[in-house]
C-alpha positions in Angstrom: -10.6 10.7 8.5 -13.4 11.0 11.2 -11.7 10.9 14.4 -12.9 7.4 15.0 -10.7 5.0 17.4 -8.8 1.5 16.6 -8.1 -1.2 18.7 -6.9 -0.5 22.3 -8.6 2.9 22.0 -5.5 4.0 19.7 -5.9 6.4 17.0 -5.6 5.3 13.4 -2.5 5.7 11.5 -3.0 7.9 8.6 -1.9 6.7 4.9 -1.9 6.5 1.8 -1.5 3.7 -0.8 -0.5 2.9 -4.8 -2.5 0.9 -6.7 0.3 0.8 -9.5 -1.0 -0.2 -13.0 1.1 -1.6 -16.0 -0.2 -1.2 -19.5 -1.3 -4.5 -19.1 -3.6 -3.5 -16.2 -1.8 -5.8 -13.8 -0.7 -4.6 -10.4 2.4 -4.1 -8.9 3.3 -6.1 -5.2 6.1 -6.8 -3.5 6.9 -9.4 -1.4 7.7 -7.8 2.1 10.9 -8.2 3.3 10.1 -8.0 7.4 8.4 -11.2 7.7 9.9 -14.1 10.4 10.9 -17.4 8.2 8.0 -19.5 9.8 5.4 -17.0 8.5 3.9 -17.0 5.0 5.0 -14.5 2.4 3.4 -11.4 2.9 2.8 -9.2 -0.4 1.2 -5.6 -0.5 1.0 -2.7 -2.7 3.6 0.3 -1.9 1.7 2.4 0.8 3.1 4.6 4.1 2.4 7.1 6.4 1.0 10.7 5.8 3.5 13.1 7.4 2.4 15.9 9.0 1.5 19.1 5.9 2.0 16.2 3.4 -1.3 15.5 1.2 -2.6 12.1 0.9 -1.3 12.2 -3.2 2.3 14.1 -1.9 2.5 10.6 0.6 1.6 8.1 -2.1 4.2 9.6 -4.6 6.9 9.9 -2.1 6.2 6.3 -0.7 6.2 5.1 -4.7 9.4 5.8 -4.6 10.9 5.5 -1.4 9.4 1.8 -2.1 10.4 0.7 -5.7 12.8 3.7 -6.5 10.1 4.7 -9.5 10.2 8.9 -10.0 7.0 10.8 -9.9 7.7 11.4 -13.5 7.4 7.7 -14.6 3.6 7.8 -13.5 0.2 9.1 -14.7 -2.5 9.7 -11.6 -5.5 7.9 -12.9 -8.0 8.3 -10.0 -7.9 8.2 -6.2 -10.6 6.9 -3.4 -12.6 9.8 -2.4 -13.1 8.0 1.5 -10.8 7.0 3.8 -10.6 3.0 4.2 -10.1 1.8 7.3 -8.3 -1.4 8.8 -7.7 -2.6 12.2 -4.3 -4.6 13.1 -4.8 -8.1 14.8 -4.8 -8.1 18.4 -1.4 -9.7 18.7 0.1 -6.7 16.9 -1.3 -3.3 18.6 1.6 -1.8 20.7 4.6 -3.8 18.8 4.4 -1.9 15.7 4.6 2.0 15.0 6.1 2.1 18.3 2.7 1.6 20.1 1.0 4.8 18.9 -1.5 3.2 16.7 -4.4 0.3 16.3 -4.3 0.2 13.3 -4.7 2.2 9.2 -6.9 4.7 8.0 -6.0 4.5 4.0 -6.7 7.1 1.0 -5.6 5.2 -1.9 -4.6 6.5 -5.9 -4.3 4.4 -9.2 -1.2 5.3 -11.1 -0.5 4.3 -14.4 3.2 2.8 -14.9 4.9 4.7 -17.9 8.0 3.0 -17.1 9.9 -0.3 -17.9 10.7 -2.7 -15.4 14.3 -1.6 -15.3 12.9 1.5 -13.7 11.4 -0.6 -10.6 14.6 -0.3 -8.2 13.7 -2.3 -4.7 16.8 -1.7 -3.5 16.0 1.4 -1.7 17.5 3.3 0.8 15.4 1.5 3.1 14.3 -1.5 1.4 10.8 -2.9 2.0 10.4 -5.4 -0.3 13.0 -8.3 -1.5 10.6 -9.0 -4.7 8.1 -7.7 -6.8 6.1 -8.8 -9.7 3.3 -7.8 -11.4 0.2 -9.5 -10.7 -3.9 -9.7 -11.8 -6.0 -7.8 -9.0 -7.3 -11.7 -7.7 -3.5 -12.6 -7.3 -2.9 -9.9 -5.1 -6.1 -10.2 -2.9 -5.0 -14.1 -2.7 -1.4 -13.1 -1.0 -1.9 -9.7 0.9 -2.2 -10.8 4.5 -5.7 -11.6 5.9 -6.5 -8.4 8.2 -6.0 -6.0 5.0 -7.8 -8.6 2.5 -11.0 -6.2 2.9 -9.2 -3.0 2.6 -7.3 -4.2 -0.4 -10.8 -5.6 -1.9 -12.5 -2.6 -1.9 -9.7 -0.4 -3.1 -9.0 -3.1 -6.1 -12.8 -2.8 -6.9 -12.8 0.9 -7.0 -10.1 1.1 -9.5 -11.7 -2.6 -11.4 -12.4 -0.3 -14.5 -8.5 0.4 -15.0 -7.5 -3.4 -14.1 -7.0 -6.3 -16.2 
């Protein structure tokens, strides 16, 4: 990270995020469970906060599985994004989510292959964020992750393009 400001002159949130990877080379989303009824589905990759001491790979493994209830164990790290991506939340969101605190992501992302079976993927966490999932080609994710990550979400899917279907 490099100290830079988001919106509203709020610090960036930091994070990390799971490119998840079948043998296939399709991606894993899931359909986000918080959105209002008169919205469009949202879809994203499994991705969270960094908690303080935690390492950006320590975050994305425990948020794997806080997210889809798949173990460390069922994965292989394949590569991660050696910069810090960055995305701003839209204006009608800054101070109603993360209690305020934040304008927006700064994202370290990994690529992890799946060594699981479906019947691993368990979405019916503790704390559920998703109500589906499904894997999907790289372009069908870009198509339905909401618009103000779209860039994020391209660059990360094009750094990882050579483990992708």
């Amino acid at each position: 990270m490099d100290g830079r400001m988001g919106p509203g002159g709020l610090p960036y949130r930091p994070c990390a995020g799971v490119v998840l990877i079948d043998e296939r080379g399709m991606v894993f989303a899931g359909r986000r469970i918080d959105r209002n009824a008169d919205q469009p589905p949202a879809w994203q990759m499994p991705q969270g906060g960094i908690d303080p001491g935690e390492t950006p790979r320590q975050a994305a493994l425990r948020e794997l599985t806080e997210e889809t209830g798949i173990d460390a164990t069922l994965v292989e790290v394949l590569d991660e994004t050696p910069d810090w991506f960055f995305y701003d939340l839209p204006p009608e969101m800054v101070g109603r989510i993360w209690k305020g605190r934040f304008g927006g992501q700064c994202q370290k992302w990994l690529a992890l292959r799946f060594l699981g079976t479906d019947d691993d993927i368990r979405i019916d966490t503790a704390h559920p964020e998703f109500d589906r999932w499904q894997w999907m080609r790289a372009e069908d994710v870009l198509d339905s992750i909401v618009p103000f990550k779209r860039a994020v979400y391209a660059e990360v899917l094009g750094a990882f393009r050579p483990h992708l279907a």
